[in-house]
OpenMM code with the backbone's topology and positions (N, CA, C; nanometers):
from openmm import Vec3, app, unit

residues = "UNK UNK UNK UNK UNK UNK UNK UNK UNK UNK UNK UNK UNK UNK UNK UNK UNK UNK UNK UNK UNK UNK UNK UNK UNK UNK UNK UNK UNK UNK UNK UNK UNK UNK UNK UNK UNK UNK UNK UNK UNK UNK UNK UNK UNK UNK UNK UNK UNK UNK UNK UNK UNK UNK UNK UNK UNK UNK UNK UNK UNK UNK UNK UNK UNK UNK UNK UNK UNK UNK UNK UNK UNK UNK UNK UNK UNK UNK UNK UNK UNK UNK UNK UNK UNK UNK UNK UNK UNK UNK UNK UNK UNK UNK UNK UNK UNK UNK UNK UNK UNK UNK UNK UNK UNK UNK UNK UNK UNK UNK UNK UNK UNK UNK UNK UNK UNK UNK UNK".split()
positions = [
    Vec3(6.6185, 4.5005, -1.4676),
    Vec3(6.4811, 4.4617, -1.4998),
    Vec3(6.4720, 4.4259, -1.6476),
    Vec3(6.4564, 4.3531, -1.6666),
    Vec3(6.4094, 4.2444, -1.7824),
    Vec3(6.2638, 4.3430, -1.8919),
    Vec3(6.2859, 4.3914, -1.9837),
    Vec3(6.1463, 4.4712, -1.9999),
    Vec3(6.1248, 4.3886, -2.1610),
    Vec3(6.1922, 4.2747, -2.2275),
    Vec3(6.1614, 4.2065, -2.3514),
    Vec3(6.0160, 4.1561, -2.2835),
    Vec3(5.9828, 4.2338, -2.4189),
    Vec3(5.8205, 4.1626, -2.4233),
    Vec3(5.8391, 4.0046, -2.4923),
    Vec3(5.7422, 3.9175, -2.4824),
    Vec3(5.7479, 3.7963, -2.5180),
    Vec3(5.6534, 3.8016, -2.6129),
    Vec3(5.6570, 3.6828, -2.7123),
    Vec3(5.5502, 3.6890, -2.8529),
    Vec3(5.4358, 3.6886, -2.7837),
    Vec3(5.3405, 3.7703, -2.8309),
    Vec3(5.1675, 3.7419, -2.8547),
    Vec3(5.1426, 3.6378, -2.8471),
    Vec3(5.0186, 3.5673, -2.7626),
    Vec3(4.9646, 3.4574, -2.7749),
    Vec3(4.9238, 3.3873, -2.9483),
    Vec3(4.8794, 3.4746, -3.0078),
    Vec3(4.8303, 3.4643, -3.1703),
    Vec3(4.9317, 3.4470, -3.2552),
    Vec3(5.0420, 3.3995, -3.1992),
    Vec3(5.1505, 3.3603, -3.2889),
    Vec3(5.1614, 3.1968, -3.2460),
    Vec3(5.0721, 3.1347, -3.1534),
    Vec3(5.0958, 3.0134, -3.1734),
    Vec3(5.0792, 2.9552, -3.3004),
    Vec3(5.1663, 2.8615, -3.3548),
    Vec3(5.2268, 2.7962, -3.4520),
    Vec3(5.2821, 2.8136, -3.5728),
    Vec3(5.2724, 2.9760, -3.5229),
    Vec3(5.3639, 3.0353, -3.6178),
    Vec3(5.5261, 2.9617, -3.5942),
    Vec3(5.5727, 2.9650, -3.5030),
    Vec3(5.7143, 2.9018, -3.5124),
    Vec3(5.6825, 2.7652, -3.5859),
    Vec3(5.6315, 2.6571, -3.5676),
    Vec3(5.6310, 2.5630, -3.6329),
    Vec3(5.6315, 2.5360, -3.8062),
    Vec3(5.5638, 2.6747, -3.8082),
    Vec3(5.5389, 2.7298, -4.0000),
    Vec3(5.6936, 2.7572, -4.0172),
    Vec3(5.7200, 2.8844, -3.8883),
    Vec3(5.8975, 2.9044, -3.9846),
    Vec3(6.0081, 2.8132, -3.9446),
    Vec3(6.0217, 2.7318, -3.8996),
    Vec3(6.1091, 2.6233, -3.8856),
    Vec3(6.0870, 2.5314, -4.0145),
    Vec3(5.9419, 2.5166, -4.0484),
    Vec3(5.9496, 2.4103, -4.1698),
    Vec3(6.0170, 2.4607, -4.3011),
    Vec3(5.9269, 2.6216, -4.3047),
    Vec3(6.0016, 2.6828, -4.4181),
    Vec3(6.1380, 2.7017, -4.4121),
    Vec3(6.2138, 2.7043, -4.2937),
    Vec3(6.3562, 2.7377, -4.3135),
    Vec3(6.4221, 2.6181, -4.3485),
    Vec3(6.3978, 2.5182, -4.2878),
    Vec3(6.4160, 2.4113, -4.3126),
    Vec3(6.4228, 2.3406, -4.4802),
    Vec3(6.3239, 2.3455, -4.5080),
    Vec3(6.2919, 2.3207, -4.6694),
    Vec3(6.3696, 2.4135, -4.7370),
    Vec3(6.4376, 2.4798, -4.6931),
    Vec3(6.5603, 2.5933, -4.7772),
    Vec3(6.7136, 2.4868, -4.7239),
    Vec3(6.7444, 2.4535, -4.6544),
    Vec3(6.8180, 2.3917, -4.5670),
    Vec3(6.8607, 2.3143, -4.4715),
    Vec3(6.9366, 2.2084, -4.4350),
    Vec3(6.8951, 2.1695, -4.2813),
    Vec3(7.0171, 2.2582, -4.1548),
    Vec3(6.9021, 2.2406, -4.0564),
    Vec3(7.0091, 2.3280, -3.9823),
    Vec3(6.9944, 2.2784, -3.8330),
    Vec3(7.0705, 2.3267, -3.7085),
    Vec3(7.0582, 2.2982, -3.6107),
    Vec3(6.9298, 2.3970, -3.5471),
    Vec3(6.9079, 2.3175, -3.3954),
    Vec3(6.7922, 2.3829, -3.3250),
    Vec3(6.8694, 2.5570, -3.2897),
    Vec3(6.9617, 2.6097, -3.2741),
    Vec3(7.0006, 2.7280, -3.2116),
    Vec3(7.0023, 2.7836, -3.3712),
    Vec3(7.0677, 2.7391, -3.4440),
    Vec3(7.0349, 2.7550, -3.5645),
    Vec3(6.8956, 2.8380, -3.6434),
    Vec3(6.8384, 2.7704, -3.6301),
    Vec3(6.6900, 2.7786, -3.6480),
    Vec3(6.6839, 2.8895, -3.5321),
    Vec3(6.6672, 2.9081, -3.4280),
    Vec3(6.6615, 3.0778, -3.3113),
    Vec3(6.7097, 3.1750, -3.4152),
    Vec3(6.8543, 3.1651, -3.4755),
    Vec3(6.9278, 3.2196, -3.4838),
    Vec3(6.8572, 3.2976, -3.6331),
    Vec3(6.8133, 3.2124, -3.7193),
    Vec3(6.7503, 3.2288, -3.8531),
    Vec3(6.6245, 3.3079, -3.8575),
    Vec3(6.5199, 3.2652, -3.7578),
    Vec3(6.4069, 3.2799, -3.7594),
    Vec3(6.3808, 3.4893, -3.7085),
    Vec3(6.4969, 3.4658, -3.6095),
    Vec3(6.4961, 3.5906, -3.5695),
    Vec3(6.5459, 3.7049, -3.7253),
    Vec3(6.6912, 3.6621, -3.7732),
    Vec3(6.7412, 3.7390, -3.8984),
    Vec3(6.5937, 3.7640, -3.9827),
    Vec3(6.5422, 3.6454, -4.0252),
    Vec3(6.4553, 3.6496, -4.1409),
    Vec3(6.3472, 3.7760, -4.1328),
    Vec3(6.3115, 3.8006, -3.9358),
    Vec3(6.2038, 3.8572, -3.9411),
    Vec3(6.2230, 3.9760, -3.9031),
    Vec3(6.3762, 4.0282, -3.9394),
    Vec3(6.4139, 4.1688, -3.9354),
    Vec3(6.4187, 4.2188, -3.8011),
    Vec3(6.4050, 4.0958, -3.7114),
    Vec3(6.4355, 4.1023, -3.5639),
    Vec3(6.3176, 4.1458, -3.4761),
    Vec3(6.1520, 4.0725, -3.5351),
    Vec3(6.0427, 4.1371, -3.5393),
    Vec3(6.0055, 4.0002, -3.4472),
    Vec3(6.0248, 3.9158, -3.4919),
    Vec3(6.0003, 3.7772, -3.3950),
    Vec3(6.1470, 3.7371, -3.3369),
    Vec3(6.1342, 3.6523, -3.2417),
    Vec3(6.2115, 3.5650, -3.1517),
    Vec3(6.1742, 3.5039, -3.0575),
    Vec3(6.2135, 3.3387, -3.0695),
    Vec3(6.1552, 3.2751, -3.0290),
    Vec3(6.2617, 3.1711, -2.9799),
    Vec3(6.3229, 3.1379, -2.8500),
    Vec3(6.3694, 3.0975, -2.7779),
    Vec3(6.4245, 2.9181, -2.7710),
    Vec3(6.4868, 2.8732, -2.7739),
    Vec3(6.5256, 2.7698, -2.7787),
    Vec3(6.4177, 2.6649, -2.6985),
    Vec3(6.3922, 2.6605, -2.5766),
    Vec3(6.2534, 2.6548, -2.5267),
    Vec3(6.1296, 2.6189, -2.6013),
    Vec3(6.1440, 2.7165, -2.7135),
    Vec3(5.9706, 2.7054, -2.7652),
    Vec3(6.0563, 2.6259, -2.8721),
    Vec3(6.1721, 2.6279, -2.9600),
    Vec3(6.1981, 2.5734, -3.0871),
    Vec3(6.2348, 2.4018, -3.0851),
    Vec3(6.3225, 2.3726, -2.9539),
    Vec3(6.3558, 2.2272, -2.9415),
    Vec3(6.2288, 2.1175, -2.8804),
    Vec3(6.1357, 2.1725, -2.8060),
    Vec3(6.0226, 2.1023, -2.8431),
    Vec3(5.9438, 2.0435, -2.9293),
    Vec3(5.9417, 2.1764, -3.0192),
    Vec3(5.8905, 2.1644, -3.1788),
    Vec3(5.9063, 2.0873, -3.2945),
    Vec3(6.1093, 2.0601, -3.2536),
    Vec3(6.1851, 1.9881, -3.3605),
    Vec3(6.1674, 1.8829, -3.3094),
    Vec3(6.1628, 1.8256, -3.1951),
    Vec3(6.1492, 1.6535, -3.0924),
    Vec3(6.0354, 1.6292, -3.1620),
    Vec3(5.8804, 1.7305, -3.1340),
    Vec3(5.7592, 1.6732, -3.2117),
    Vec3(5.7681, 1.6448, -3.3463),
    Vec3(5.8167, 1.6998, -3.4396),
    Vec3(5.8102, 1.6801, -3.5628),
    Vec3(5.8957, 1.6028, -3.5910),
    Vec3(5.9936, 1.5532, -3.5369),
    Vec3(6.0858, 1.4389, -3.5699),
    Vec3(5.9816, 1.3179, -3.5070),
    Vec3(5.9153, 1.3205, -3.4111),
    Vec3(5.8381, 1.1763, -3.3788),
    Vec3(5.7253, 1.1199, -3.4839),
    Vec3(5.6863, 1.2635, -3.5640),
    Vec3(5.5876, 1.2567, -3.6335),
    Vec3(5.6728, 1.1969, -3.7953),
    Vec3(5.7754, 1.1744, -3.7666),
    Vec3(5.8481, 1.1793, -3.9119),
    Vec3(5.8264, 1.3314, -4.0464),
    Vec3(5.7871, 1.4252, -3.9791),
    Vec3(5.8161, 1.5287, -4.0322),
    Vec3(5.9813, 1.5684, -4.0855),
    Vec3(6.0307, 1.5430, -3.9988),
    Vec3(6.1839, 1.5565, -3.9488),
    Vec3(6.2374, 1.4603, -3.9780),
    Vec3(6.3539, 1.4776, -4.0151),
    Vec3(6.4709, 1.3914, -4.0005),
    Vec3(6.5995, 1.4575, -3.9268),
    Vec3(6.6495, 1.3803, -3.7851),
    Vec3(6.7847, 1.4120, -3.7585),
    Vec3(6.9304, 1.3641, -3.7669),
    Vec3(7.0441, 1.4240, -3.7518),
    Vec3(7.1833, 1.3197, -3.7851),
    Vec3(7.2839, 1.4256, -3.7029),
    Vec3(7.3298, 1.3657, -3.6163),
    Vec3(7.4285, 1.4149, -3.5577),
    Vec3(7.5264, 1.4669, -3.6569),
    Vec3(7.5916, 1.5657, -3.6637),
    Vec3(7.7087, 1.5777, -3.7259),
    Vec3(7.8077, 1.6921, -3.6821),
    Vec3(7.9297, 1.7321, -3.6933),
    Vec3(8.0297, 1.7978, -3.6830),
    Vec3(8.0328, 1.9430, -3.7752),
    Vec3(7.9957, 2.0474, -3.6681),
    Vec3(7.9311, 2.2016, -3.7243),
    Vec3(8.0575, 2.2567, -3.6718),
    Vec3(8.1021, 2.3421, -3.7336),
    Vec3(8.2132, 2.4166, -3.6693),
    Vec3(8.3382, 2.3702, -3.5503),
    Vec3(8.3637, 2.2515, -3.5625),
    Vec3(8.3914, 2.2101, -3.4683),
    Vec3(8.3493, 2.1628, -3.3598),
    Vec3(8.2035, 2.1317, -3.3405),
    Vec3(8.1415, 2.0903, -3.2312),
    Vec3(8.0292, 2.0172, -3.3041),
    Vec3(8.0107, 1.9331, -3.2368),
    Vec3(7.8759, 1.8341, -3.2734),
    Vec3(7.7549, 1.8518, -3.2167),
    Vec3(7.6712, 1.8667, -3.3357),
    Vec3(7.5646, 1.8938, -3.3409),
    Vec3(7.4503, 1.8072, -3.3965),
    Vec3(7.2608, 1.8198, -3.3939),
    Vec3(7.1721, 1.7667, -3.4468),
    Vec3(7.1293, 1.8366, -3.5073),
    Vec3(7.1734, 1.8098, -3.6607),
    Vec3(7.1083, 1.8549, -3.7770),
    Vec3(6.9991, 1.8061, -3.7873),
    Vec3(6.8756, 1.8855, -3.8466),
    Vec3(6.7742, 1.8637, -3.8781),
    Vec3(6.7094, 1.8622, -4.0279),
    Vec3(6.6419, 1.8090, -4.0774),
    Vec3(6.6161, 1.8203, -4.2474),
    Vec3(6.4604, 1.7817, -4.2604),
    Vec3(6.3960, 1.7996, -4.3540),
    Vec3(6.2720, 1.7825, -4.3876),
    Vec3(6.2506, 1.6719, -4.4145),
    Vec3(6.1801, 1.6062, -4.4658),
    Vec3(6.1471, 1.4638, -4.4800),
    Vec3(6.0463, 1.4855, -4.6085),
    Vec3(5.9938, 1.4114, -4.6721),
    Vec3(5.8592, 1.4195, -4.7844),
    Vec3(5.7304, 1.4133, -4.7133),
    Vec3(5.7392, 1.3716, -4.6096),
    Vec3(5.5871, 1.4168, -4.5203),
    Vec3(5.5956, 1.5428, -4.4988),
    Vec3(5.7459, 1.6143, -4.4160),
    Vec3(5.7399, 1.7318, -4.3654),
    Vec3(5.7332, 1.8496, -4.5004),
    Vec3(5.7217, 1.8296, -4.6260),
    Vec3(5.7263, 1.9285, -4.7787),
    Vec3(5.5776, 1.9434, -4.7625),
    Vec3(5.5279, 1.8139, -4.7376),
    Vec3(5.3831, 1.7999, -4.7912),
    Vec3(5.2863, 1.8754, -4.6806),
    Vec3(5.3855, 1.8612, -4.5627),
    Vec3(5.2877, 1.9831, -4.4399),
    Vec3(5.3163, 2.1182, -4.4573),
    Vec3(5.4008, 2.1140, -4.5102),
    Vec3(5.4718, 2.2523, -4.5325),
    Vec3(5.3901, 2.3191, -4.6535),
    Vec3(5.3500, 2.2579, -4.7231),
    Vec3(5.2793, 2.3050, -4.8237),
    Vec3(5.1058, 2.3641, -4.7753),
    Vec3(5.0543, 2.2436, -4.6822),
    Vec3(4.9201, 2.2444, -4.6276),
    Vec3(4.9576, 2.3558, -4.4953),
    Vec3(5.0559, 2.3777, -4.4439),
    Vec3(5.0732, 2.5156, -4.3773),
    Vec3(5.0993, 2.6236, -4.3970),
    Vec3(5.1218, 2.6320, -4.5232),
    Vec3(5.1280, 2.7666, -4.6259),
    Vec3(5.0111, 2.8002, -4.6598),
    Vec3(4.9525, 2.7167, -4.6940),
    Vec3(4.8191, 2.7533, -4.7448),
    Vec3(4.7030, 2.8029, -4.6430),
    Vec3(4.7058, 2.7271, -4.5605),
    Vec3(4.6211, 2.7232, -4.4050),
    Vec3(4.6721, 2.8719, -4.3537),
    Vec3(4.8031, 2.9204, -4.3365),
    Vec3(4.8655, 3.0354, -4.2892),
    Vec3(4.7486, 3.1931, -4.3759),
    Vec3(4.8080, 3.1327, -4.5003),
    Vec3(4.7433, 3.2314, -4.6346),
    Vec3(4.6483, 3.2434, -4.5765),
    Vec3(4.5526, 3.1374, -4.5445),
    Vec3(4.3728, 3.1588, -4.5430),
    Vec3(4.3753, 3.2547, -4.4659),
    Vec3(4.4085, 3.2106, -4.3380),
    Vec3(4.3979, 3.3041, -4.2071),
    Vec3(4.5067, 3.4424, -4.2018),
    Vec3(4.5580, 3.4692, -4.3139),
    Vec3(4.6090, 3.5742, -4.3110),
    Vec3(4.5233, 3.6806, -4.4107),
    Vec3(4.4810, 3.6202, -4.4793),
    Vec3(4.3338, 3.6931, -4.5952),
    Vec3(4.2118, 3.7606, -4.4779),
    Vec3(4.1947, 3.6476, -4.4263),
    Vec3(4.0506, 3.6292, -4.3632),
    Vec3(4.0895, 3.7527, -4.2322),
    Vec3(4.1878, 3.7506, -4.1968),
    Vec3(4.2288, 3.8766, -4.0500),
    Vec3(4.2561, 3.9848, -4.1570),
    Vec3(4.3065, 4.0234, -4.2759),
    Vec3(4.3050, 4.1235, -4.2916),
    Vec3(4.2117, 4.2032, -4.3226),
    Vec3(4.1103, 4.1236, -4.4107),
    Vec3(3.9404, 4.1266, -4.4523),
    Vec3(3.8947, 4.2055, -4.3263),
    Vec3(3.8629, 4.1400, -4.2717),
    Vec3(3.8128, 4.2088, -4.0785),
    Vec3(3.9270, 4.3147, -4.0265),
    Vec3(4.0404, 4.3164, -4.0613),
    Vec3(4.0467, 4.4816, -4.0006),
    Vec3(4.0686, 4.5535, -4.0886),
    Vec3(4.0312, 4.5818, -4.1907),
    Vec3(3.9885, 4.6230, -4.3372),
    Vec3(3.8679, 4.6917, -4.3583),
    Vec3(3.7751, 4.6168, -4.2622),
    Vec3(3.6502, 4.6708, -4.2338),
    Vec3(3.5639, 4.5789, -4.3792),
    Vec3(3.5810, 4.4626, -4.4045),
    Vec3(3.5090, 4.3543, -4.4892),
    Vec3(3.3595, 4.3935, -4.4977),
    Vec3(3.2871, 4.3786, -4.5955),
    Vec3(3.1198, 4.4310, -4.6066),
    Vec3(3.0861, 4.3476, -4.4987),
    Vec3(3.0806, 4.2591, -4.4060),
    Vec3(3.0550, 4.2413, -4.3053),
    Vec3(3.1201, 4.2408, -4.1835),
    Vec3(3.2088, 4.3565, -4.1791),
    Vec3(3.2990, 4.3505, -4.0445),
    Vec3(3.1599, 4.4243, -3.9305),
    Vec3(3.0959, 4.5509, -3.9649),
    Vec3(3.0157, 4.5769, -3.8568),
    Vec3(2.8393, 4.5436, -3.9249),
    Vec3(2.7530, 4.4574, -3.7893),
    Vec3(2.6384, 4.4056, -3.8584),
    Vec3(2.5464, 4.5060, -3.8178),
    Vec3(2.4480, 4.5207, -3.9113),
    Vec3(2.3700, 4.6460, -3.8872),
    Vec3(2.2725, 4.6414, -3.7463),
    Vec3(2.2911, 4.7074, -3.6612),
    Vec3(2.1544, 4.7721, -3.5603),
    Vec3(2.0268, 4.7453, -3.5933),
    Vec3(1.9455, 4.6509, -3.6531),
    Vec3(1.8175, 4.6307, -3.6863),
    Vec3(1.7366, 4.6422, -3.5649),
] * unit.nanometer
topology = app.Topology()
chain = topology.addChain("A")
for resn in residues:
    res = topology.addResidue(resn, chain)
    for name in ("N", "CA", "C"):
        topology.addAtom(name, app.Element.getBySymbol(name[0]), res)
């Protein structure tokens, strides 16, 4: 019996944030990127080839991405790399991330308006 829980719904696009950031450190392949995303997060996220090679197809159509076949360890592979559109989203998804990471902690923090008064 299979008992891995799967990510939270509220992590949608979070993978798309850490693929760019890993990326902008490096280019790397799609298993690659599984392989990274999981290390980075102390083995707190993982996120499946499934959810990641979709991600990299979209953002390569969008010219976020750039790909190039090349020769990894002996086997050929699609490297992936950032592009100057994909820095410039990467930047507007850092920031966008930040907001909404302020704004959720504010509210379970108990923010001067987390509970509204009984009038």
């Amino acid at each position: 019996m299979n008992t891995k829980k799967s990510n939270p719904p509220y992590l949608n696009g979070v993978p798309e944030l850490l693929i760019l950031h890993l990326l902008d450190e490096r280019p790397m392949y799609g298993y690659e990127l599984v392989q990274a995303i999981r290390v980075a997060s102390g083995e707190r996220l993982e996120f499946g080839e499934g959810c990641i090679y979709p991600i990299l197809h979209r953002l390569e159509a969008q010219e976020v991405l750039s790909s190039r076949r090349e020769a990894v360890a002996g086997r050929e592979r699609v490297v992936y790399r950032m592009t100057r559109r994909g820095r410039q989203q990467l930047a507007v998804s850092r920031s966008d991330w930040q907001r909404v990471v302020a704004a959720v902690s504010a509210c379970l923090q108990g923010g001067e308006h987390a509970r509204p008064s009984m009038a």
